[in-house]
ROZA-164925 format. One line per 8 residues: number of its first residue (from 0); for each residue x, y, z of C-alpha. Coordinates in pm, whole numbers, padded with zeros to 5 digits, m for minus. Example, Ala and Ser with C-alpha at 12.3 -4.5 7.8 and 13.67 -1.06 7.14 Angstrom:
REM residues 2
0	01230:m00450:00780 ~ 01367:m00106:00714
REM end
This chain:
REM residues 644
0	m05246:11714:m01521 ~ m04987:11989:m01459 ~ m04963:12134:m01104 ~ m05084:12471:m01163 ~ m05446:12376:m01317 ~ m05363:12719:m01561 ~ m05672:12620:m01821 ~ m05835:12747:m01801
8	m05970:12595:m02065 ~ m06300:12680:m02247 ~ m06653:12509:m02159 ~ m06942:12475:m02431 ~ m07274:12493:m02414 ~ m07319:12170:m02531 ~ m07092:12000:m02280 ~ m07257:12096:m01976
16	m07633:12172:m02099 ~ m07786:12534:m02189 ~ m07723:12822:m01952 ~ m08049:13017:m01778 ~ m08091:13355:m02043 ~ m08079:13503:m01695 ~ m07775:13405:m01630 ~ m07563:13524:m01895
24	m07401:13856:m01751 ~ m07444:13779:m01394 ~ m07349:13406:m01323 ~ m06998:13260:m01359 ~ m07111:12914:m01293 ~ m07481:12740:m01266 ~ m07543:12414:m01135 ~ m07880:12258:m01197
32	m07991:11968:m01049 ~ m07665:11739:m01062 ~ m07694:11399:m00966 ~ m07374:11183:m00940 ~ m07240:10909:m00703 ~ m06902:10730:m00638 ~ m06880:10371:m00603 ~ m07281:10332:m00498
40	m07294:10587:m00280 ~ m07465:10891:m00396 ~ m07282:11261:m00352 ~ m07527:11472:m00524 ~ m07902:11435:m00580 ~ m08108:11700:m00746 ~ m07832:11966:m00598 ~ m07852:12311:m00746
48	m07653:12630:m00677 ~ m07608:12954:m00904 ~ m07304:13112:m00849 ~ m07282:13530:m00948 ~ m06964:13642:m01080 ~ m06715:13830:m00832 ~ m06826:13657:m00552 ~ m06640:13521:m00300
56	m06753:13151:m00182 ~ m06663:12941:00133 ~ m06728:12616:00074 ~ m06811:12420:00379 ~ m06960:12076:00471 ~ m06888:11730:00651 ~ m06553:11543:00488 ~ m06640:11267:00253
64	m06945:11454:00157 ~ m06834:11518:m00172 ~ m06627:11877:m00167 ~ m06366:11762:m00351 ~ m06563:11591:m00603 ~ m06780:11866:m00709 ~ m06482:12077:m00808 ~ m06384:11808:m01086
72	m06744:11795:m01189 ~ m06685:12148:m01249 ~ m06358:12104:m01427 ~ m06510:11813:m01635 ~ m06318:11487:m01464 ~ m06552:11354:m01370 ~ m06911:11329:m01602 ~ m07243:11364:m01458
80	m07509:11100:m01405 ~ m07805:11347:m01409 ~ m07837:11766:m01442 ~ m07619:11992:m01603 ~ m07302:12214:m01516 ~ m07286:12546:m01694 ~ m06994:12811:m01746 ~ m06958:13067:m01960
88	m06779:13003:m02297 ~ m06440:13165:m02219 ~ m06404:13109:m01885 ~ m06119:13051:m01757 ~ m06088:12834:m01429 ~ m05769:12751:m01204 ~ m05680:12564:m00903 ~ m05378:12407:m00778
96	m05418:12025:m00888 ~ m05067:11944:m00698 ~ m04728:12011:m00614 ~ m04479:12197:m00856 ~ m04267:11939:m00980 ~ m03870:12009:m00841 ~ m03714:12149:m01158 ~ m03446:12329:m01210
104	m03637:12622:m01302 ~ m03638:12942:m01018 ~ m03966:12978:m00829 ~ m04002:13290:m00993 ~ m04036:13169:m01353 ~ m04238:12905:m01247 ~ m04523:13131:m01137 ~ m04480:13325:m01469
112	m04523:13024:m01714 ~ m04846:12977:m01527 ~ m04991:13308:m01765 ~ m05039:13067:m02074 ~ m05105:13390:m02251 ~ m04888:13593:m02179 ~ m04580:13334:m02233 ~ m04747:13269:m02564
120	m04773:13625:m02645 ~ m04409:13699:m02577 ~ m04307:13422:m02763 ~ m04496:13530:m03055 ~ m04375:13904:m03019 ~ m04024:13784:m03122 ~ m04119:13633:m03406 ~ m04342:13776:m03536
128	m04352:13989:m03880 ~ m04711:14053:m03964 ~ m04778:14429:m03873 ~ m05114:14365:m03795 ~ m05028:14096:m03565 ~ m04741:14226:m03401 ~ m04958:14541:m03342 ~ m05222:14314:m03151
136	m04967:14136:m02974 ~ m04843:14481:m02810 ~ m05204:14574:m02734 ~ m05268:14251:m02571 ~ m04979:14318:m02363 ~ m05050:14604:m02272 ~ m05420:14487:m02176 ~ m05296:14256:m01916
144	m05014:14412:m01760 ~ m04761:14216:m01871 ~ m04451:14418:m01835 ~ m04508:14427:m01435 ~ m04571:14064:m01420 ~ m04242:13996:m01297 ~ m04350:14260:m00957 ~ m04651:14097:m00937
152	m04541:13743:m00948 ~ m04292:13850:m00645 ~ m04536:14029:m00487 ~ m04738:13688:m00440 ~ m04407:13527:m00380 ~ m04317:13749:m00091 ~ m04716:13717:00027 ~ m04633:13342:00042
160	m04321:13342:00252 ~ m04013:13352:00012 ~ m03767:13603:00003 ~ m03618:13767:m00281 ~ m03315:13522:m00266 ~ m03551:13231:m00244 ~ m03727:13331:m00521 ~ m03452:13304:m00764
168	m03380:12926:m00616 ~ m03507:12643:m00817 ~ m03797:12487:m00733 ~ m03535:12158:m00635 ~ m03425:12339:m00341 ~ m03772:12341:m00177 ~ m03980:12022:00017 ~ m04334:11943:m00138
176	m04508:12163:00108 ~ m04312:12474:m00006 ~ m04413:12354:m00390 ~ m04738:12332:m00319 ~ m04712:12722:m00183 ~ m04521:12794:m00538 ~ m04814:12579:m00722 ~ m05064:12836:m00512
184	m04909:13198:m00658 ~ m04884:13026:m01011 ~ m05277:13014:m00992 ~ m05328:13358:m00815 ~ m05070:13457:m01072 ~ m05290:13374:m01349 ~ m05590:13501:m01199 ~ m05881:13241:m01394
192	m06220:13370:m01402 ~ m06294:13114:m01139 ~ m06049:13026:m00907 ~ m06153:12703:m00714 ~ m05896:12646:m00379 ~ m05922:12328:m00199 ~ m05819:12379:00163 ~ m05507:12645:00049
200	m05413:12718:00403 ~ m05307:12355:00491 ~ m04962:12474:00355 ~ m04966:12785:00508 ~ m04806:12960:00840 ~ m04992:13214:01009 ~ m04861:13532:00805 ~ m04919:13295:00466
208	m05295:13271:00570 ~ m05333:13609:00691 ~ m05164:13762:00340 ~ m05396:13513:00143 ~ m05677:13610:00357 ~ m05640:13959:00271 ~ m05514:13886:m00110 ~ m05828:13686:m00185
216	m06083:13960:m00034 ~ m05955:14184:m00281 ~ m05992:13918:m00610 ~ m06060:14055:m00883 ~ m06258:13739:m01016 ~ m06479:13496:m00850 ~ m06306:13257:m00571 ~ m06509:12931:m00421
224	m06268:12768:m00141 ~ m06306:12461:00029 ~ m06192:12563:00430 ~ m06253:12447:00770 ~ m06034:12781:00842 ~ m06284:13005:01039 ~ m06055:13311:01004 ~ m06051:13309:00653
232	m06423:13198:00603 ~ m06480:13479:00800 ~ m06310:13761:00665 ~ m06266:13647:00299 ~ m06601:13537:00175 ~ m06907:13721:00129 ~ m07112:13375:00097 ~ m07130:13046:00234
240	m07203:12755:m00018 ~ m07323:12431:00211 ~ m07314:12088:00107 ~ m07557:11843:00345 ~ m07725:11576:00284 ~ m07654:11588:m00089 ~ m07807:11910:m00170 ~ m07621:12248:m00210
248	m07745:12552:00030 ~ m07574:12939:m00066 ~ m07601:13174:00246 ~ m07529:13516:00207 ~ m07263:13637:00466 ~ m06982:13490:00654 ~ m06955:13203:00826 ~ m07004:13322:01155
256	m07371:13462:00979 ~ m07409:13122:00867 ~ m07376:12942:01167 ~ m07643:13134:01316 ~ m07890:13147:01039 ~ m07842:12780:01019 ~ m07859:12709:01364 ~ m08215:12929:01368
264	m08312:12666:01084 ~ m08210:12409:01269 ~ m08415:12504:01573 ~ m08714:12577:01377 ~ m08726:12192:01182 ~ m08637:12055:01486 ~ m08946:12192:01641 ~ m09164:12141:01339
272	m09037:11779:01379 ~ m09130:11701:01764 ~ m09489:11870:01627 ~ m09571:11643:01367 ~ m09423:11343:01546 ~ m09674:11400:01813 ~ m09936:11442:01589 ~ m09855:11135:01378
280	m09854:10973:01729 ~ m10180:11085:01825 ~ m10332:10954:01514 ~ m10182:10625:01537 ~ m10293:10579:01896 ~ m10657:10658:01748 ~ m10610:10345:01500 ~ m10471:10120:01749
288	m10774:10161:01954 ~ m11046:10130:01718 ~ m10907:09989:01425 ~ m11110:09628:01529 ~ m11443:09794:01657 ~ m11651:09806:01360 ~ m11814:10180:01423 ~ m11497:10302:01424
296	m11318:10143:01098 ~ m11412:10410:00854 ~ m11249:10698:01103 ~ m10944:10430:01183 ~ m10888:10407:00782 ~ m10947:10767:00720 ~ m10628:10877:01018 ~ m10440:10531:00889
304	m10428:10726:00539 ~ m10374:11106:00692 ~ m10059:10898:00867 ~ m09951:10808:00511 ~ m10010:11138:00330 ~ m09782:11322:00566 ~ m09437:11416:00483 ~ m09164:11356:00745
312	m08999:11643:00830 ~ m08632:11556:00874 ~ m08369:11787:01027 ~ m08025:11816:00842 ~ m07800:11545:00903 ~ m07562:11642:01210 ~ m07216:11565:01262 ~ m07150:11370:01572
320	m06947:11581:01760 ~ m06590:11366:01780 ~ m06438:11480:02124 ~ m06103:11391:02164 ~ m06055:11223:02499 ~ m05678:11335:02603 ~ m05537:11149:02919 ~ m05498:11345:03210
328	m05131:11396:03374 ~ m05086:11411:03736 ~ m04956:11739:03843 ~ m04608:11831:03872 ~ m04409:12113:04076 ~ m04401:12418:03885 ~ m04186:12498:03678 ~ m04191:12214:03451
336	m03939:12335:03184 ~ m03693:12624:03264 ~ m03438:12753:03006 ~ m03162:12950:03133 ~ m02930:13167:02898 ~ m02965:12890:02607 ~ m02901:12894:02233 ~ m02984:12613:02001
344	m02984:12522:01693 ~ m02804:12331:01419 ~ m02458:12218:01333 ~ m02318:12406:01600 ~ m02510:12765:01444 ~ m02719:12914:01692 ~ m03082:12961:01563 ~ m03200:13085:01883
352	m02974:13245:02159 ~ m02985:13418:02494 ~ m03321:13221:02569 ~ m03551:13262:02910 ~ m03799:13097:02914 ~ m04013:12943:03189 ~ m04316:12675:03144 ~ m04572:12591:03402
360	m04844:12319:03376 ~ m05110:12536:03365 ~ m04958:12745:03082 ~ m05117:12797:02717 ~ m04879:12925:02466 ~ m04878:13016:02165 ~ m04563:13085:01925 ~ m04570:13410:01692
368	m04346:13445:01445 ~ m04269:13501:01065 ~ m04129:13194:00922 ~ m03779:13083:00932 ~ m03802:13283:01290 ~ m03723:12974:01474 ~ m04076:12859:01585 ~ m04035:12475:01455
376	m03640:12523:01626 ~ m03806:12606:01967 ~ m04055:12348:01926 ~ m03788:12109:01893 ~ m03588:12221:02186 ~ m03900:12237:02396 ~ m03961:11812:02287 ~ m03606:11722:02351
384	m03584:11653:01989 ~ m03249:11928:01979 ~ m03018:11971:02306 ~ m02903:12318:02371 ~ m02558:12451:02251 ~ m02501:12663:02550 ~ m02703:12768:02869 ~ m02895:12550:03035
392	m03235:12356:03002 ~ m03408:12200:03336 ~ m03706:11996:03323 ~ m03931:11855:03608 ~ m03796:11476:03698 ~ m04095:11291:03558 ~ m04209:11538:03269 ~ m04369:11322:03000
400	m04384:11542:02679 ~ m04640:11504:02376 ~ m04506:11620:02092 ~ m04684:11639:01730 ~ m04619:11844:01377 ~ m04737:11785:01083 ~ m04486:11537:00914 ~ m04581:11291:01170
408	m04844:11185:00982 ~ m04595:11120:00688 ~ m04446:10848:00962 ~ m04767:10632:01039 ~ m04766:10307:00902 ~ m04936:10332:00576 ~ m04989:09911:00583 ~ m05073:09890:00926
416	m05422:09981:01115 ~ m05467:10236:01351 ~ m05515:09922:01554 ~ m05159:09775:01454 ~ m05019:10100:01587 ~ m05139:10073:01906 ~ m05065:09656:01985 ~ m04712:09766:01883
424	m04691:10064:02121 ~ m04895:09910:02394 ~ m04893:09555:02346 ~ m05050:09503:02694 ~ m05347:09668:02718 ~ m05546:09409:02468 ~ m05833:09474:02166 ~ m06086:09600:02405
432	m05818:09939:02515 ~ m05721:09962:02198 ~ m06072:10030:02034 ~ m06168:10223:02381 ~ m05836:10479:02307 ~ m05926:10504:01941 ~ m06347:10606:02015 ~ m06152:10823:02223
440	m06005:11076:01972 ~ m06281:10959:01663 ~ m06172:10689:01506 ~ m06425:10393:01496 ~ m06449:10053:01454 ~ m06469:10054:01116 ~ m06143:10266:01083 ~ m05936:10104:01325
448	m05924:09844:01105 ~ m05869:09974:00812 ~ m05473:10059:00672 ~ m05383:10422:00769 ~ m05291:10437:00336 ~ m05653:10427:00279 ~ m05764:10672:00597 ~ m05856:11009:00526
456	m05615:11287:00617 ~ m05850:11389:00912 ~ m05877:11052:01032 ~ m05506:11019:01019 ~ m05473:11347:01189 ~ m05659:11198:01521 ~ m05421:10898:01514 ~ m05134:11082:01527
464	m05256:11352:01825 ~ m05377:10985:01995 ~ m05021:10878:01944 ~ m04874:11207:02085 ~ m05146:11217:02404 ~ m05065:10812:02452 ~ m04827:10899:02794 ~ m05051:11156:02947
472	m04769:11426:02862 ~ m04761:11697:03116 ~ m04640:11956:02787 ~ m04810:11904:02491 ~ m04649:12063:02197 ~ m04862:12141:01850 ~ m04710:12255:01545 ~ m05056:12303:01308
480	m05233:12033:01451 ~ m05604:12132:01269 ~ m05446:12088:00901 ~ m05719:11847:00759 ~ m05908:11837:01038 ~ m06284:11986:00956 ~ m06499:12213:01169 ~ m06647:11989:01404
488	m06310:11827:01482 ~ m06139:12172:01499 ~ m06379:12285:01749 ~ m06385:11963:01975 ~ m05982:12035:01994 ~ m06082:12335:02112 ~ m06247:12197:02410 ~ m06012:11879:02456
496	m05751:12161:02495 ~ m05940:12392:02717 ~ m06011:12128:02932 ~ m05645:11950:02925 ~ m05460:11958:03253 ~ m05141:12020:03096 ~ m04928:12275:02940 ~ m04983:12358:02592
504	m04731:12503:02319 ~ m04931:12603:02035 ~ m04840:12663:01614 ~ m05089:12722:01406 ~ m05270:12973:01114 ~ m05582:12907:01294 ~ m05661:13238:01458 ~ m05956:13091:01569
512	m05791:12825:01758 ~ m05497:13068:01902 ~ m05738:13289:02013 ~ m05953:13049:02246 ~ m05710:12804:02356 ~ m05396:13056:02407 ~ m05396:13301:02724 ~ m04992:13358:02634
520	m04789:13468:02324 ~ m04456:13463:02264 ~ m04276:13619:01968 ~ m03970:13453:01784 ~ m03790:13683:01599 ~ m03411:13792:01535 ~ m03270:13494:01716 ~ m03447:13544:02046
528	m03790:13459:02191 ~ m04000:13692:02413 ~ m04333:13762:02544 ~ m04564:13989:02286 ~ m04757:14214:02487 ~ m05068:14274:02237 ~ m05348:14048:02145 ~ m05351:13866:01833
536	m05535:14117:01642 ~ m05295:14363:01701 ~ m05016:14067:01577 ~ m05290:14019:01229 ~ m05214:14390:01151 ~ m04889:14426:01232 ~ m04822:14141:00984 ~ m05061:14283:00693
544	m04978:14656:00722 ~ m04605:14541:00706 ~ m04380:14371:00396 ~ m04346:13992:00444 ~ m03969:13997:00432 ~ m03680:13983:00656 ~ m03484:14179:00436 ~ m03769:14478:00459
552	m03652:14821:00620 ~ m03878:15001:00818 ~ m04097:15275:00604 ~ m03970:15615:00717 ~ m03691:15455:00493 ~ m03663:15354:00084 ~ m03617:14979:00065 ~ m03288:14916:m00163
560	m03322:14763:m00459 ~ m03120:14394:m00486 ~ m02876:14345:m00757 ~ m03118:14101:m00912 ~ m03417:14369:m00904 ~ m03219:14580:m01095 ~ m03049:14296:m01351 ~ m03468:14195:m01420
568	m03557:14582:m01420 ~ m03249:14649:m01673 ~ m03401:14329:m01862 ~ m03752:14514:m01881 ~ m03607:14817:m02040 ~ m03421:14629:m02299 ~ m03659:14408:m02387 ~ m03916:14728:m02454
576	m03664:14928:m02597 ~ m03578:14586:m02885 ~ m04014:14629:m02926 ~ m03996:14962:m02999 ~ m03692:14874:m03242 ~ m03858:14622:m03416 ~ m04196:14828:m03475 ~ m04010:15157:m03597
584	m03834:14939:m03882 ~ m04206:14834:m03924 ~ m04314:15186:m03938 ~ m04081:15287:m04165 ~ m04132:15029:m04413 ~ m04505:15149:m04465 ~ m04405:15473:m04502 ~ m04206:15403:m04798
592	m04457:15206:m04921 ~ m04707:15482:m04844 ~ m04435:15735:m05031 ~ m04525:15541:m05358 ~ m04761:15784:m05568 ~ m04813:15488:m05763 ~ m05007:15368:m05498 ~ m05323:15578:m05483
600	m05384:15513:m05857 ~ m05758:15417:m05832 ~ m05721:15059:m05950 ~ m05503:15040:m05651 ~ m05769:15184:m05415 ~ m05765:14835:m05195 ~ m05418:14758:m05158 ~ m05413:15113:m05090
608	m05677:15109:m04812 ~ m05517:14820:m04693 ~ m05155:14956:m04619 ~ m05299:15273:m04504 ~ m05469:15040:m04207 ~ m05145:14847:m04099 ~ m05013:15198:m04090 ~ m05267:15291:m03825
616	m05205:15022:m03633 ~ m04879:14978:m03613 ~ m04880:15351:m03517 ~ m05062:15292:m03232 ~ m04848:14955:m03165 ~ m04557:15171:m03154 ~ m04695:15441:m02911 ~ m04790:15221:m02666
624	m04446:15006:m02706 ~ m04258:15332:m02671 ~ m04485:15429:m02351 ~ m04423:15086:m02188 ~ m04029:15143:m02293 ~ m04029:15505:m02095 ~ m04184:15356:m01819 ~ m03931:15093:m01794
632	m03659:15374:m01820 ~ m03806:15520:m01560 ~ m03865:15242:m01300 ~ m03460:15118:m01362 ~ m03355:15525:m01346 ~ m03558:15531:m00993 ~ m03358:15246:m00845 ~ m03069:15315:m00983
640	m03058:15607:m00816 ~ m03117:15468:m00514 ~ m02807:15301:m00566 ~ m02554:15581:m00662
REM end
């Protein structure tokens, strides 16, 4: 499987059972009554769901419930045991399957290979010598944009967090988390019919999620998106598709709506529940009395089978609630960090300079910042994982500092236990500790002795914040500590860190998270670090009403065009103008042919009518080539201009 899923690929009828007549024009997928389990253990039984076309889905449950799965029941990798799947023949569905591989090819081609059609279509528009065809091949073109493909492709680029330089790099240059984010435009890029996302804002920063927040609101197709990300299941769905106790539930609304309609639900079977146990209760205490006094036996049988007849109301299957039990510090003279006139960085080059910056114990920070600000740089500084290169940095004698970021979990040892991690980093405390610190953050006995290769990313998640939290740390530092974490476990970090006695220095995209644990921001940007004196919804429209690049100039101002934008603009033009070339010679050709009064002799009526038709349509081939070539002109005449 390639790493942009681009097929979009066509389902039949046949394959995945006949569609409701229903739901023809107004469904983009139906799933009726699936059944399917992994290894034994069932996912799905007798789940349904119809999905309507254009809608946006968040697409929520417990992990290990089967998410994952039922998006490659969809995409046919897995066959069902029972039910049926059904999408419209045609449709086109995409999702990123896995990292970009690092070629050699720039990040910008890479996201335009990932429209099949319209590389195909180019390809075939220089070879092509059928008027007919060629004439449909500039139609099709037309149809879909493709001679702005390249802006668009940047656009999502930019949206992502590469700048116009980076975009030109090959995909070689970048780590497998950047890959993944050029794996994520190919698949916007393409825009599929159905566009399924499994958890796309692990990858992200905070201006990433917010610009994919706002990019997938706006769709054009139908989206369904695995998330624990509030934020974005808040303001880029319009419904909530739940998967609990193997069944599928669509709410209409957010999530916020959902949590409270299913909490209502919740309170209502709950109550229905304690009802019928009490009656069931009352009944049975009527058999156990008289069941062995003979006037009574026919009423005893008659309540044994009114026991029997009634259904058990069961409420939906709860997570446990997995606090995370952080060690408290003892308390330390404020300040605990102070940072006098410093710089750091690397290799001697200051990322960061002129810093002043003070940390108490009771402080909750969070970092702001575009990427490649410096945020990860301070974080570092902050850990004592980079010394300063000038200035001064003072810590409190006995500070104990937590520190954790995501590639952490990349150093866990993948063929040791989660117990194996802790005898080797506190061989004294013994088996009974051990399992007592791991309850502590979630991870039970069955896990602790299982290899962290074979734990889930939550799970691994919780035994690397255990790991950071081990010393009591008086600073804890987080750099997007809820990345495969789910809901429950995103909102019991919430209250571990509201009720830590420590300082906390906070990066995430989770808005959510920012906004309950933080009570201070600071902004990184141009080489320095400062408080930001608005709230954080003021920050989420600064970043969305603004560009996403360093390199952008404020708007009372026209941005200049790079040398490259105007190299891939002059490009455009050419490449029209050789179209419109190609389909004048074309043109031409008929005419002659057309010139022939031997032609319209009647036994020459067909070939006649024939010519006459590629004449039609290569004359409105050539039209639209030659409006498509002016428009070009234009665009590269604009910035050149700029320019001069």
């Amino acid at each position: 499987m390639t790493s942009i899923d681009r097929s979009v690929r066509d389902f039949s009828n046949r394959a995945f059972g006949p569609p409701d007549a229903s739901a023809k024009c107004r469904l983009v997928l139906t799933i009726d009554s699936i059944r399917f389990a992994i290894e034994g253990r069932p996912l799905f039984e007798d789940a349904s769901a119809n999905i309507p076309t254009g809608h946006k889905i968040g697409f929520v449950g417990r992990n290990g419930t089967g998410k994952t799965t039922l998006f490659k029941l969809i995409r046919g990798e897995y066959a069902l045991e029972g039910g049926s799947i059904h999408i419209p023949k045609g449709a086109r569905i995409g999702g990123v399957a896995q990292e970009v591989p690092g070629s050699e090819v720039s990040l910008l081609d890479t996201v335009l290979e990932a429209d099949t059609e319209r590389a195909s279509l180019l390809a075939e528009a220089d070879t092509a010598t059928d008027a007919t065809r060629i004439s449909e091949i500039q139609t099709r073109l037309a149809d879909i944009d493709a001679w702005s493909a390249e802006a668009r492709a940047s656009t999502i680029l930019r949206g992502l967090g590469f700048t116009q330089e980076e975009q030109a790099m090959p995909c070689s240059a970048f780590s497998g988390g950047w890959r993944m984010r050029v794996a994520l435009a190919g698949v916007l890029f393409s825009a599929p019919d159905l566009l399924l996302l499994d958890e796309p804002t692990n990858y992200l920063d905070l201006e990433g999620a917010l610009w994919l927040e706002s990019y997938l609101a706006k769709y054009p197709h139908t989206v369904i998106t695995i998330s624990h990300d509030r934020g974005l299941l808040n303001r880029a769905v319009t419904s909530i598709l739940h998967l609990e106790d193997r069944k599928l539930t669509l709410y209409r609304g957010n999530y916020d709506t959902f949590a409270a309609t299913r909490t209502a639900r919740l309170a209502v079977a709950e109550s229905e529940a304690r009802k019928q146990d009490a009656r069931r209760a009352h009944l049975q205490s009527f058999v156990d009395r008289f069941r062995s006094k003979a006037s009574k036996a026919v009423q005893a049988q008659s309540r044994l089978k009114m026991i029997a007849k009634m259904t058990p109301i069961t409420t939906p299957q709860e997570a446990a609630l997995k606090r995370f039990s952080f060690p408290e510090p003892e308390e330390l003279s404020p300040p605990i960090i102070n940072i006098d006139r410093a710089s750091v960085g690397y290799d001697g080059k200051a990322v960061l300079s002129r810093l002043a910056l003070r940390i108490d114990q009771d402080d909750r920070i969070a970092l702001l910042g575009r990427n490649g600000e410096g945020k990860s740089t301070l974080s570092k500084l902050l850990a004592g994982k980079l010394e300063p290169l000038a200035g001064q940095l003072t810590q409190a004698r006995k500070l104990r500092v937590g520190y954790f970021a995501q590639h952490q979990l990349d150093e866990l040892h993948a063929d040791e236990t989660p117990i194996d991690h802790l005898r080797r980093l506190r061989p004294n405390d013994g088996p009974g500790k051990w399992r007592a610190r791991l309850g502590g953050f979630g991870i039970g006995a069955e896990q602790a002795e299982t290899l962290v290769g074979r734990l889930s990313g939550g799970q691994k998640a919780r035994l690397s914040l255990l790991i950071a939290t081990l010393d009591a740390p008086h600073l804890l530092i987080l750099d997007e500590p809820t990345n495969h974490l789910d809901m429950e476990s995103r909102e019991a970090l919430v209250e571990a860190l509201t009720a830590y006695t420590g300082a906390v220095v906070l990066v995430s995209h989770d808005m959510h998270l920012l906004s309950l644990v933080a009570d201070r921001l600071w902004l990184v940007k141009d080489g320095a670090v400062g408080p930001y004196d608005h709230d954080l919804e003021a920050y989420r429209r600064m970043l969305l009403d603004q560009p996403a690049t360093k390199q952008d100039k404020p708007k009372s101002k026209p941005v200049r065009a790079s040398r490259a934008d105007i190299a891939e603009l002059r490009q455009a033009a050419s490449t029209a103008e050789a179209r419109v070339t190609k389909l004048s010679e074309i043109h031409e050709k008929i005419s002659q042919k057309l010139s022939d009064p031997k032609i319209y002799a009647p036994e020459r009526q067909v070939e006649y009518t024939t010519w006459q038709k590629k004449f039609a349509e290569v004359e409105d081939g050539l039209a639209r080539a030659e409006d498509l070539w002016m428009k070009a002109v234009e665009r590269l005449e604009r910035v050149a201009g700029q320019e001069s």
